[in-house]
PyMOL Python script that loads the backbone (N, CA, C, O; Angstrom):
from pymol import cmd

cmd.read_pdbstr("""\
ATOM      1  N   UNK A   1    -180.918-156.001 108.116  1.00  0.00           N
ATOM      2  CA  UNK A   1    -180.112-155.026 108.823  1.00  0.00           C
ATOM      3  C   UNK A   1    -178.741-155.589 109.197  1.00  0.00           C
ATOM      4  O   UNK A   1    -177.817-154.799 109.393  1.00  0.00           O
ATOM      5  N   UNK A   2    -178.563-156.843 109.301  1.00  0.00           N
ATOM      6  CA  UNK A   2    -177.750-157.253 110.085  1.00  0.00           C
ATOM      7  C   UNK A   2    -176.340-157.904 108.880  1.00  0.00           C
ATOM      8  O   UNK A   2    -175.337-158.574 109.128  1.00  0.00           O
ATOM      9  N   UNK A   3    -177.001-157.191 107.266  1.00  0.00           N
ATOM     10  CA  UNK A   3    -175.824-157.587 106.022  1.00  0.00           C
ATOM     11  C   UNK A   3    -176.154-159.446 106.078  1.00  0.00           C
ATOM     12  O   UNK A   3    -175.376-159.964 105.276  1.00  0.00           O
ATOM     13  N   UNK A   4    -176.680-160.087 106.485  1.00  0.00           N
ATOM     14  CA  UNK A   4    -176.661-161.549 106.173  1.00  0.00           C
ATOM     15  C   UNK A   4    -176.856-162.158 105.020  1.00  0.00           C
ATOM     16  O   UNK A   4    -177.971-161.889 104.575  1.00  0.00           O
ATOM     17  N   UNK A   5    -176.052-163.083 104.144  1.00  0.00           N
ATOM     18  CA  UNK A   5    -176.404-163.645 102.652  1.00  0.00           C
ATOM     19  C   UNK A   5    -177.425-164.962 103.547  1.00  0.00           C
ATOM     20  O   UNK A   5    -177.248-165.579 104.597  1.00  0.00           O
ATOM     21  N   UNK A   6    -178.648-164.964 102.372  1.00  0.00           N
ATOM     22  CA  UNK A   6    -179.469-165.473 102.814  1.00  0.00           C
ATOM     23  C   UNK A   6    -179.052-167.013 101.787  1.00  0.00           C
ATOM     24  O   UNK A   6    -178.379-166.955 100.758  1.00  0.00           O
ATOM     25  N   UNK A   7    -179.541-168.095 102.275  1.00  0.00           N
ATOM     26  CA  UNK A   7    -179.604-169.350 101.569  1.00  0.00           C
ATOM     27  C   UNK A   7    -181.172-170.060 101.745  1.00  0.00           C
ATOM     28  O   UNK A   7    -181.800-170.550 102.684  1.00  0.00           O
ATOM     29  N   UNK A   8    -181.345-169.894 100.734  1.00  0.00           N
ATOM     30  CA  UNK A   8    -182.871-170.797 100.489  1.00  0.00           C
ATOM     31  C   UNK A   8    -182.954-172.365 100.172  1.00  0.00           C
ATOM     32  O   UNK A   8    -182.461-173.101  99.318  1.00  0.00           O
ATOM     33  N   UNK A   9    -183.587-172.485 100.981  1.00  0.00           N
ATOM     34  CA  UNK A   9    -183.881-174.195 100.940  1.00  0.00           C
ATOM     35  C   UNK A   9    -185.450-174.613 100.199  1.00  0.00           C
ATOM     36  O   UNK A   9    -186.445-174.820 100.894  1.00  0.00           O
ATOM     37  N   UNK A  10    -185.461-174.679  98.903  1.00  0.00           N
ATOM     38  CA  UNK A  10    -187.023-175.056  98.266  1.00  0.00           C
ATOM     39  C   UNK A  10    -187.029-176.734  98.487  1.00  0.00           C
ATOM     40  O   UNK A  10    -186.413-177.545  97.796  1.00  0.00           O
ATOM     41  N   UNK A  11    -187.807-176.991  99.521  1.00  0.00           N
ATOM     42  CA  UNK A  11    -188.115-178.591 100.253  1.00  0.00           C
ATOM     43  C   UNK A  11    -188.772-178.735  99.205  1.00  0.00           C
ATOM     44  O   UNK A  11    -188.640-178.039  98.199  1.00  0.00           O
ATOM     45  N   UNK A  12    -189.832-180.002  99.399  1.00  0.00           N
ATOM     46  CA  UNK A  12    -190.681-180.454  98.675  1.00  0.00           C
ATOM     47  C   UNK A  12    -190.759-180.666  97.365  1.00  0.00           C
ATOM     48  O   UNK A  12    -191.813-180.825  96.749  1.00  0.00           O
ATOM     49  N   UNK A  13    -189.089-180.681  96.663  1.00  0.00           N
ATOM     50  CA  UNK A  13    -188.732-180.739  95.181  1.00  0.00           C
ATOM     51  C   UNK A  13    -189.233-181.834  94.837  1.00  0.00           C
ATOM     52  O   UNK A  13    -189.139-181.787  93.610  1.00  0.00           O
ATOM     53  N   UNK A  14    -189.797-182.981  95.147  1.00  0.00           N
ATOM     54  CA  UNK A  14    -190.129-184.200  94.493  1.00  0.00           C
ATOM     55  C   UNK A  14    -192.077-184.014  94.252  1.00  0.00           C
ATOM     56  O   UNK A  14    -192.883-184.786  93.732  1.00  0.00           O
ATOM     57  N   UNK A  15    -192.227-182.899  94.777  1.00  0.00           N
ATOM     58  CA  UNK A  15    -193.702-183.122  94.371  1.00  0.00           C
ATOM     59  C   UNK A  15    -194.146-182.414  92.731  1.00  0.00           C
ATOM     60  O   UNK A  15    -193.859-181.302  92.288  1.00  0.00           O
ATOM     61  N   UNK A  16    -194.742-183.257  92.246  1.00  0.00           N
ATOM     62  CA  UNK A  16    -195.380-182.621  90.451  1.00  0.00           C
ATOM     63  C   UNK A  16    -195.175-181.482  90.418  1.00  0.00           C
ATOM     64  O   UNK A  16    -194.069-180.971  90.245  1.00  0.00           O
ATOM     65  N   UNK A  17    -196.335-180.842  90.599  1.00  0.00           N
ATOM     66  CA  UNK A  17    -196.450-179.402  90.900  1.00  0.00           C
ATOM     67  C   UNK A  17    -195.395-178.441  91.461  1.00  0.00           C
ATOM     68  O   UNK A  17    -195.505-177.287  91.046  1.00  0.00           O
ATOM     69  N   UNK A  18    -194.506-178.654  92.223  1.00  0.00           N
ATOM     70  CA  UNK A  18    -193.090-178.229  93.132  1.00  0.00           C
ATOM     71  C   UNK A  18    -192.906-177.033  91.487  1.00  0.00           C
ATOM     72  O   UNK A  18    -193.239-175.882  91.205  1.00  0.00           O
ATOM     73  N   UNK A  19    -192.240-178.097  90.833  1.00  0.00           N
ATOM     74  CA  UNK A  19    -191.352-177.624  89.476  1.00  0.00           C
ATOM     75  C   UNK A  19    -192.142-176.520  88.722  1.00  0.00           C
ATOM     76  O   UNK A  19    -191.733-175.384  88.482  1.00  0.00           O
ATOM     77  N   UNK A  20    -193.593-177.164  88.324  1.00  0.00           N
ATOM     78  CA  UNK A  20    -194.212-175.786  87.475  1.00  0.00           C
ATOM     79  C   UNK A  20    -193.891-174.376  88.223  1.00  0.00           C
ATOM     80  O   UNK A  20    -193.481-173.336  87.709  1.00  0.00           O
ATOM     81  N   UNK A  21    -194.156-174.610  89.406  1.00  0.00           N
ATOM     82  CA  UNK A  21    -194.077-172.874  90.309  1.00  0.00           C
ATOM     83  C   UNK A  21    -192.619-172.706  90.194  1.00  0.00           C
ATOM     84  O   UNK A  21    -192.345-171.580  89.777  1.00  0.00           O
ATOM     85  N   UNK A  22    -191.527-173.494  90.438  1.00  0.00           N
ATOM     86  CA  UNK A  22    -190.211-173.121  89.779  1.00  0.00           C
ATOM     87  C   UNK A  22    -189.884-172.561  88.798  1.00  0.00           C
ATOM     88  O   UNK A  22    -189.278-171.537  88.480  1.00  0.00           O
ATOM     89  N   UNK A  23    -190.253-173.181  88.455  1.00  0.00           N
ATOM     90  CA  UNK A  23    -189.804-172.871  86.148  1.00  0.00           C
ATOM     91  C   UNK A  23    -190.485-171.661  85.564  1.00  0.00           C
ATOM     92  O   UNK A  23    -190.031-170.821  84.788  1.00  0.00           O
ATOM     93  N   UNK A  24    -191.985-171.788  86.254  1.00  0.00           N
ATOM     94  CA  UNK A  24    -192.548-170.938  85.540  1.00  0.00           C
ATOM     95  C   UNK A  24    -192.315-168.820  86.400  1.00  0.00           C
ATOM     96  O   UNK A  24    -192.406-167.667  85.980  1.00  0.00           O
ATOM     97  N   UNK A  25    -192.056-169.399  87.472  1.00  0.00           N
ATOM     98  CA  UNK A  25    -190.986-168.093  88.167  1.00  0.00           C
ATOM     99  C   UNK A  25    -191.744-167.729  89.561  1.00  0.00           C
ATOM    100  O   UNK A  25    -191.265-167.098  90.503  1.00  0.00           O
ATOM    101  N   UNK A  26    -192.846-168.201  89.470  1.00  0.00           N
ATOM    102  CA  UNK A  26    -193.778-167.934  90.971  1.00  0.00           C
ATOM    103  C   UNK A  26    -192.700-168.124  92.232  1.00  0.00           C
ATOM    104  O   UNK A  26    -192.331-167.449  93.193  1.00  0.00           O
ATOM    105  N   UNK A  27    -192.422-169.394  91.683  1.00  0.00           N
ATOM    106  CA  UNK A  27    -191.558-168.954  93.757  1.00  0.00           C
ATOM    107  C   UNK A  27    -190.485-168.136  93.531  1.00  0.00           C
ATOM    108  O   UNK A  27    -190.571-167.342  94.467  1.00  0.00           O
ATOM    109  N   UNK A  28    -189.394-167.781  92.793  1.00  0.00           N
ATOM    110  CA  UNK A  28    -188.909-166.647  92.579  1.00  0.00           C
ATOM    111  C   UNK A  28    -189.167-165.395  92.629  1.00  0.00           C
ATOM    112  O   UNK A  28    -188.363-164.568  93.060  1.00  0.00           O
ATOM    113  N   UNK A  29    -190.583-165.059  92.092  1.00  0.00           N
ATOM    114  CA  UNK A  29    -191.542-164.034  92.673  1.00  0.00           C
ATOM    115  C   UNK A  29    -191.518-163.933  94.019  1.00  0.00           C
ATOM    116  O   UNK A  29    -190.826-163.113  94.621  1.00  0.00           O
ATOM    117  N   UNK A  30    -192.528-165.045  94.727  1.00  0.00           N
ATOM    118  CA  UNK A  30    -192.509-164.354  95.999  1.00  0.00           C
ATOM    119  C   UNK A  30    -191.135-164.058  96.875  1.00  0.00           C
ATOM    120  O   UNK A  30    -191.052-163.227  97.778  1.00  0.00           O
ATOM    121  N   UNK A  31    -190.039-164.953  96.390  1.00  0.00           N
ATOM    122  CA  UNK A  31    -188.929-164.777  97.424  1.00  0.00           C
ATOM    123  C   UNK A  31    -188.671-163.808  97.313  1.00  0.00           C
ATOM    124  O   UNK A  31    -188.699-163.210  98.388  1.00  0.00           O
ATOM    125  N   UNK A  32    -188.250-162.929  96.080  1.00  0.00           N
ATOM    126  CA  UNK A  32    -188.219-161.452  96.020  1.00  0.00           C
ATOM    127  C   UNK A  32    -188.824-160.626  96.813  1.00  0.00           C
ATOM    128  O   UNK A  32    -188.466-159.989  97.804  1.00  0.00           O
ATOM    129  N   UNK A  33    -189.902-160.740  96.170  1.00  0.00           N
ATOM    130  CA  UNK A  33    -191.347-159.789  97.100  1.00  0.00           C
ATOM    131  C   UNK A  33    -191.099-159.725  98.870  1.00  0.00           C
ATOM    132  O   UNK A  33    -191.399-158.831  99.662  1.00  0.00           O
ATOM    133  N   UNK A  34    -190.295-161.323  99.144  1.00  0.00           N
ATOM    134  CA  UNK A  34    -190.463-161.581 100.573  1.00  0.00           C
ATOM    135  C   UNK A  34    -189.279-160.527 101.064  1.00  0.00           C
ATOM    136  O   UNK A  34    -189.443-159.662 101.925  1.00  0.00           O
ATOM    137  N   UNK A  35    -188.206-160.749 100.427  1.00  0.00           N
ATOM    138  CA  UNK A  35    -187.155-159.958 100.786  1.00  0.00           C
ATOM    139  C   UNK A  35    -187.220-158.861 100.451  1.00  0.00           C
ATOM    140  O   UNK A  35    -186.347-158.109 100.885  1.00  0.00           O
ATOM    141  N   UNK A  36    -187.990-158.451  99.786  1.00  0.00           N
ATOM    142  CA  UNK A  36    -188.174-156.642  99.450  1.00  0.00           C
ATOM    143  C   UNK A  36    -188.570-156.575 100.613  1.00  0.00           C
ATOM    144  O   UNK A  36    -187.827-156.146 101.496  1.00  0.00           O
ATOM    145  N   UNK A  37    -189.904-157.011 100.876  1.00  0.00           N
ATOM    146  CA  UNK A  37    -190.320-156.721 101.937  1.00  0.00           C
ATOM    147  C   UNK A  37    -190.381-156.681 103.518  1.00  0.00           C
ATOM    148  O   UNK A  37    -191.255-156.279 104.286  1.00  0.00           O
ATOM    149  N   UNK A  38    -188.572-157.496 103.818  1.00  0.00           N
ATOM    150  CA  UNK A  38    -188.182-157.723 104.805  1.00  0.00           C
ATOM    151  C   UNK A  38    -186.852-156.235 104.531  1.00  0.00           C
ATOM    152  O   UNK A  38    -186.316-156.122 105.633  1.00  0.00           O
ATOM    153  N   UNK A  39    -186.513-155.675 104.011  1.00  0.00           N
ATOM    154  CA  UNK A  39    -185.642-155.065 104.137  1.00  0.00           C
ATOM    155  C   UNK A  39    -184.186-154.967 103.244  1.00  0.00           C
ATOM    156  O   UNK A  39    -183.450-153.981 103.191  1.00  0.00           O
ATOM    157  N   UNK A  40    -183.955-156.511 102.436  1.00  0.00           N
ATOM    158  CA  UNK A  40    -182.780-156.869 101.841  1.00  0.00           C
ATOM    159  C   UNK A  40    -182.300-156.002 100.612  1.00  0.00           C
ATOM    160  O   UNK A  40    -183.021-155.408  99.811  1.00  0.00           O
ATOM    161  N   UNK A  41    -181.109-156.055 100.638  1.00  0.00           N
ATOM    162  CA  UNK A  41    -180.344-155.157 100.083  1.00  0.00           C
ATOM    163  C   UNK A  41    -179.901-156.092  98.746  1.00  0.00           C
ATOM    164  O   UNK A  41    -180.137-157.299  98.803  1.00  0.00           O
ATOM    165  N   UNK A  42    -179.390-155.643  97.791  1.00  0.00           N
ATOM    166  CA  UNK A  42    -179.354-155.692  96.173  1.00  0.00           C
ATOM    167  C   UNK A  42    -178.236-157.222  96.533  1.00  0.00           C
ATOM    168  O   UNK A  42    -178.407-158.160  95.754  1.00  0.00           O
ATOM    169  N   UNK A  43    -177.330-157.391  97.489  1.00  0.00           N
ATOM    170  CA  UNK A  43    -176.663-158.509  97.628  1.00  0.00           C
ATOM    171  C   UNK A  43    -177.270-159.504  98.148  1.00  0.00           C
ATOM    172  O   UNK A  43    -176.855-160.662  98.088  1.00  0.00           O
ATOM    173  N   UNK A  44    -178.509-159.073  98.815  1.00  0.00           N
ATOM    174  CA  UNK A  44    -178.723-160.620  99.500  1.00  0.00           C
ATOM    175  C   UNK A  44    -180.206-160.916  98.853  1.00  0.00           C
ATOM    176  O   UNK A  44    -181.025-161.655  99.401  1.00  0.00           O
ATOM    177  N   UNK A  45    -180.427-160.253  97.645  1.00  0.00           N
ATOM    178  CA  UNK A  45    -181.157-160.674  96.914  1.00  0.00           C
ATOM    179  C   UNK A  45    -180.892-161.908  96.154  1.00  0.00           C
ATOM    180  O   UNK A  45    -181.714-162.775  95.856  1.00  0.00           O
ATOM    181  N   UNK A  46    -179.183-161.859  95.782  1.00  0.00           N
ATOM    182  CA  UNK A  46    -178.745-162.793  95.113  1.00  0.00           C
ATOM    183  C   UNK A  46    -178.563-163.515  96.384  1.00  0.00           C
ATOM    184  O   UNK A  46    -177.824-163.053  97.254  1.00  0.00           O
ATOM    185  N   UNK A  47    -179.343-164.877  96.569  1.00  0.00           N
ATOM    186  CA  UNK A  47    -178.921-165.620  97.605  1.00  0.00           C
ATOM    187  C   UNK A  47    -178.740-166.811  96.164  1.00  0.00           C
ATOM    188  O   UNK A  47    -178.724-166.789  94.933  1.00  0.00           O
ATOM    189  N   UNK A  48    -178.620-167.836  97.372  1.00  0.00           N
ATOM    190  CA  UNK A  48    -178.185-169.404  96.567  1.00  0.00           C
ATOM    191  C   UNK A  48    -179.517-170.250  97.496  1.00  0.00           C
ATOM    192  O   UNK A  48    -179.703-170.461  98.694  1.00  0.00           O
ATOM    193  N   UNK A  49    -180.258-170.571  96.259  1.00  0.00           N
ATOM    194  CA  UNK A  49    -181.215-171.671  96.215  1.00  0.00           C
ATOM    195  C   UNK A  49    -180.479-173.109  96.253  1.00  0.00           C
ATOM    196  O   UNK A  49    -179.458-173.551  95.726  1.00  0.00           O
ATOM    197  N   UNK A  50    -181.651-173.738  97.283  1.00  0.00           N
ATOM    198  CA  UNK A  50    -180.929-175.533  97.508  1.00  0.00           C
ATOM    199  C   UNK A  50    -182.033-176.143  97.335  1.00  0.00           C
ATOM    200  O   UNK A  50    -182.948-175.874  98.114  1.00  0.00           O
ATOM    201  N   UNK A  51    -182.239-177.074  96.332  1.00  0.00           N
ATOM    202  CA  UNK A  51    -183.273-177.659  96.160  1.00  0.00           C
ATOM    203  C   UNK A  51    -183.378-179.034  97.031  1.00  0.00           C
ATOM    204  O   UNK A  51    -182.344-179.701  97.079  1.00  0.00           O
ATOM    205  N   UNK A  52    -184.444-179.490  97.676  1.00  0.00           N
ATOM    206  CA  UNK A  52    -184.436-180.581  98.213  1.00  0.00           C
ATOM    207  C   UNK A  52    -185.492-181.668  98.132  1.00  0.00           C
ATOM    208  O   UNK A  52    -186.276-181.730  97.185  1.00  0.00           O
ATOM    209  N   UNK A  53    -185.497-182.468  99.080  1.00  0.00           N
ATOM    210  CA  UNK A  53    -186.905-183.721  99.281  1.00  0.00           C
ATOM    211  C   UNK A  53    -186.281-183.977 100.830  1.00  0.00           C
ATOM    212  O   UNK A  53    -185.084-184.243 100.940  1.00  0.00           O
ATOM    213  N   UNK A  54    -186.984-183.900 101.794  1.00  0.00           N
ATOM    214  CA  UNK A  54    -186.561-184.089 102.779  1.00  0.00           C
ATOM    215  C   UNK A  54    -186.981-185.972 102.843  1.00  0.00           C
ATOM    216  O   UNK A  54    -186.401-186.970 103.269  1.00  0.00           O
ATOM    217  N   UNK A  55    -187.824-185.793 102.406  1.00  0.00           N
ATOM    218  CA  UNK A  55    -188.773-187.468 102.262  1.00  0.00           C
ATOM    219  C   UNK A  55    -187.741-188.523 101.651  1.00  0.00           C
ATOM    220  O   UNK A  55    -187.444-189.646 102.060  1.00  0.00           O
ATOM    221  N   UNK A  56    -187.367-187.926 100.729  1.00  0.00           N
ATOM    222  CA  UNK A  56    -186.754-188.591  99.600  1.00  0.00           C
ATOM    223  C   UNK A  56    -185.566-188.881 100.426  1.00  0.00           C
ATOM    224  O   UNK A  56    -185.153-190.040 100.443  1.00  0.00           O
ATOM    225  N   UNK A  57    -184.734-187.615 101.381  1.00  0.00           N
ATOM    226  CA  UNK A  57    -183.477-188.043 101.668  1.00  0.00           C
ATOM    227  C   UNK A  57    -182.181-186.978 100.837  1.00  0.00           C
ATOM    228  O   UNK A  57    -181.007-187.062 101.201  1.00  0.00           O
ATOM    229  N   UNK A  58    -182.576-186.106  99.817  1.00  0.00           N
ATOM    230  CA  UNK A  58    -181.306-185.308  99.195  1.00  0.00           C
ATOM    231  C   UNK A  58    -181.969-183.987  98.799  1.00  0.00           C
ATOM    232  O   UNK A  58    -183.135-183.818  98.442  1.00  0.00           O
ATOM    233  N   UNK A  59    -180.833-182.939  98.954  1.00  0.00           N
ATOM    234  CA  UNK A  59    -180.965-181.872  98.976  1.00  0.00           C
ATOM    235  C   UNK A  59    -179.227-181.124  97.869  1.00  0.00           C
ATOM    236  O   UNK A  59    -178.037-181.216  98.170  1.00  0.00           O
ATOM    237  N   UNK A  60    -179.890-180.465  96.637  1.00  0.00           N
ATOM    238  CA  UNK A  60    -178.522-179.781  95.570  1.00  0.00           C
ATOM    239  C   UNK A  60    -178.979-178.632  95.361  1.00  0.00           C
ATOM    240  O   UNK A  60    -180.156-178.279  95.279  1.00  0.00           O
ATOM    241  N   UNK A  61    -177.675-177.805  95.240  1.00  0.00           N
ATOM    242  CA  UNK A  61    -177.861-176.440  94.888  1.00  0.00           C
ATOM    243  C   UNK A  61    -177.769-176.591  93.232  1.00  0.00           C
ATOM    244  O   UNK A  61    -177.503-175.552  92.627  1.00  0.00           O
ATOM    245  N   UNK A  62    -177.929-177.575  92.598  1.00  0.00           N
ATOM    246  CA  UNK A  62    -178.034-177.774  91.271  1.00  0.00           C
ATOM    247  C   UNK A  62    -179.548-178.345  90.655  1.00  0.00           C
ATOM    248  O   UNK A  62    -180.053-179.466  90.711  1.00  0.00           O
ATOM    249  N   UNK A  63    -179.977-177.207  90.114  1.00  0.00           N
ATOM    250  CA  UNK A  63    -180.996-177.245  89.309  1.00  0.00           C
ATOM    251  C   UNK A  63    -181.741-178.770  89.062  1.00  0.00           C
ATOM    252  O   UNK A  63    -182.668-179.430  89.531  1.00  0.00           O
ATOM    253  N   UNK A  64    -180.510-178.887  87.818  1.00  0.00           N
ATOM    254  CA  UNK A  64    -180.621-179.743  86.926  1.00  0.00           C
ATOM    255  C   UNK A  64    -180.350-181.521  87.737  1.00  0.00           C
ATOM    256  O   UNK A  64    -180.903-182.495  87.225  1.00  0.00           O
ATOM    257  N   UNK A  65    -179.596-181.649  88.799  1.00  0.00           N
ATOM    258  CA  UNK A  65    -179.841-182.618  89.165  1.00  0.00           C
ATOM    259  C   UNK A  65    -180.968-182.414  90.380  1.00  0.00           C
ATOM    260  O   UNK A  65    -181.455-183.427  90.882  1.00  0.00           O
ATOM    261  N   UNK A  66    -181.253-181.489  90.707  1.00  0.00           N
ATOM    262  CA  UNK A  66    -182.490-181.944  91.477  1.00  0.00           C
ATOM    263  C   UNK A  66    -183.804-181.999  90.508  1.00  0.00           C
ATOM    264  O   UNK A  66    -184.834-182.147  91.166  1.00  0.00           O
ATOM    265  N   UNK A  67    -184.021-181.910  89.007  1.00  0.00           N
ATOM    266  CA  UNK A  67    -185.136-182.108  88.791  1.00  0.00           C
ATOM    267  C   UNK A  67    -184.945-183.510  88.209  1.00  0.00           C
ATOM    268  O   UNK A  67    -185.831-183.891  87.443  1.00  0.00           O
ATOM    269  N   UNK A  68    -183.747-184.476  88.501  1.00  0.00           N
ATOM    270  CA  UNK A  68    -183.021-185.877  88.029  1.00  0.00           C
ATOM    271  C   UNK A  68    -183.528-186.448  88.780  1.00  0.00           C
ATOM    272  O   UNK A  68    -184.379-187.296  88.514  1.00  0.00           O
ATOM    273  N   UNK A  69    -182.893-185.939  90.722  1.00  0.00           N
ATOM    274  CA  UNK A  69    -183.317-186.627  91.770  1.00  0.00           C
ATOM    275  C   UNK A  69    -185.110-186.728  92.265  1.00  0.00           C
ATOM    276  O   UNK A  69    -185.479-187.561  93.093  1.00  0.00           O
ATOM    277  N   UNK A  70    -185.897-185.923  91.721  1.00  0.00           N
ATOM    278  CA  UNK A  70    -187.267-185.929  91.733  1.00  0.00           C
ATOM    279  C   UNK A  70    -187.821-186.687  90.857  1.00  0.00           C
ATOM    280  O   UNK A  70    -188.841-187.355  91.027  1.00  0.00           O
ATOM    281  N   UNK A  71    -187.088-186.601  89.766  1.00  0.00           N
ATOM    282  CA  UNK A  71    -188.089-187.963  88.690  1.00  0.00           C
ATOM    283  C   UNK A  71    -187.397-189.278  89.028  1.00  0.00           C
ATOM    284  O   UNK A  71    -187.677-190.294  88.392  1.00  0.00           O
ATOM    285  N   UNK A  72    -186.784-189.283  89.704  1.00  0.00           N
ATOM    286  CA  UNK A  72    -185.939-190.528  90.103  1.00  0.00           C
ATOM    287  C   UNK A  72    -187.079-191.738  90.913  1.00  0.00           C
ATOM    288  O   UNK A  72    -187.002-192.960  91.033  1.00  0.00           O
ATOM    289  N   UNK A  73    -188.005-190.833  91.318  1.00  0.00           N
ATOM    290  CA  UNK A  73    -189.071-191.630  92.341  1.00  0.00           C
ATOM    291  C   UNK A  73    -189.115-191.387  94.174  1.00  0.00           C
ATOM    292  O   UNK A  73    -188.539-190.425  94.682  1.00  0.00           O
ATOM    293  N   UNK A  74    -189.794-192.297  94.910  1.00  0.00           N
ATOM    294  CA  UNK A  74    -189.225-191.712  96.296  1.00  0.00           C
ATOM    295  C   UNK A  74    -188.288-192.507  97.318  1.00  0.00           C
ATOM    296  O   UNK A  74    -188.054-192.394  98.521  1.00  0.00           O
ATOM    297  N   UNK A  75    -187.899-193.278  96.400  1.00  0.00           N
ATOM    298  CA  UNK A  75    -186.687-194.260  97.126  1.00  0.00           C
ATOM    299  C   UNK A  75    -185.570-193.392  97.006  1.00  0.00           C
ATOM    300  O   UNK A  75    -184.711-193.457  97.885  1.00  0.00           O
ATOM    301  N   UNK A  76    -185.406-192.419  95.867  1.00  0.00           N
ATOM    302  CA  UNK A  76    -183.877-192.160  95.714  1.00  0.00           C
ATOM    303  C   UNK A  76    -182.853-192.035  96.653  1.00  0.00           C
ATOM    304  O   UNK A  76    -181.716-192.506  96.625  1.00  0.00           O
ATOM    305  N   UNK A  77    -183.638-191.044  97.837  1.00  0.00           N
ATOM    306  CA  UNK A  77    -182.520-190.742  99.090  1.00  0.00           C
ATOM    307  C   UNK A  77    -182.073-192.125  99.668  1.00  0.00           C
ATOM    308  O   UNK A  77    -181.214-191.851 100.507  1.00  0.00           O
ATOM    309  N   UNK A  78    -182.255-193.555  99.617  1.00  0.00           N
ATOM    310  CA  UNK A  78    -181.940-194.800  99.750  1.00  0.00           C
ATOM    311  C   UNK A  78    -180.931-195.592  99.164  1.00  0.00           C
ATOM    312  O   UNK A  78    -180.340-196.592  99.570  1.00  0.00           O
ATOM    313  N   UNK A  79    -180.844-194.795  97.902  1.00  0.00           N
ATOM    314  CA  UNK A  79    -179.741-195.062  97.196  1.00  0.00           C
ATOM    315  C   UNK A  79    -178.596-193.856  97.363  1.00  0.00           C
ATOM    316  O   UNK A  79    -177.654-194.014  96.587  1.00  0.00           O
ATOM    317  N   UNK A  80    -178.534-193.140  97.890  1.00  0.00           N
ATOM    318  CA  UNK A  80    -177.265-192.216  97.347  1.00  0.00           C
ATOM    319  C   UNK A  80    -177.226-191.697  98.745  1.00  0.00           C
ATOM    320  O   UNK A  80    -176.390-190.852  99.066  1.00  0.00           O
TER     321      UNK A  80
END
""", "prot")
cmd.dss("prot")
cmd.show_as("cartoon", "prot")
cmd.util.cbc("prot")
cmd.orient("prot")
């Protein structure tokens, strides 16, 4: 109601499993479903996903280096 662009934070990017439910579209599913079902309008459907590891230490709104920073191991956030 209130017009807000929403930003999603998917934590737990360094775990195995994290990625299959990514890729294969499940958590995309429910976020939809969630925001249908909260009310959101055709703009704040398009939000911006941030992938993270809170454990690890780093958090990108880029795909492709957060599935870098997850195979990286769980030191990475130590280095960067």
């Amino acid at each position: 109601k209130m017009g807000l662009k929403p930003i999603v934070v998917l934590n737990k990017c360094d775990k195995e499993d994290s990625w299959t439910r990514i890729e294969n579209g499940d958590v995309e599913m429910e976020l939809l479903e969630t925001f249908d079902s909260l009310g959101a309008n055709e703009e704040q459907m398009e939000y911006v996903t941030v992938y993270a590891s809170g454990k690890a230490g780093w958090a990108t709104a880029d795909i492709d280096v957060a599935k870098e920073l997850a195979s990286s191991g769980p030191n990475v956030g130590e280095e960067h």
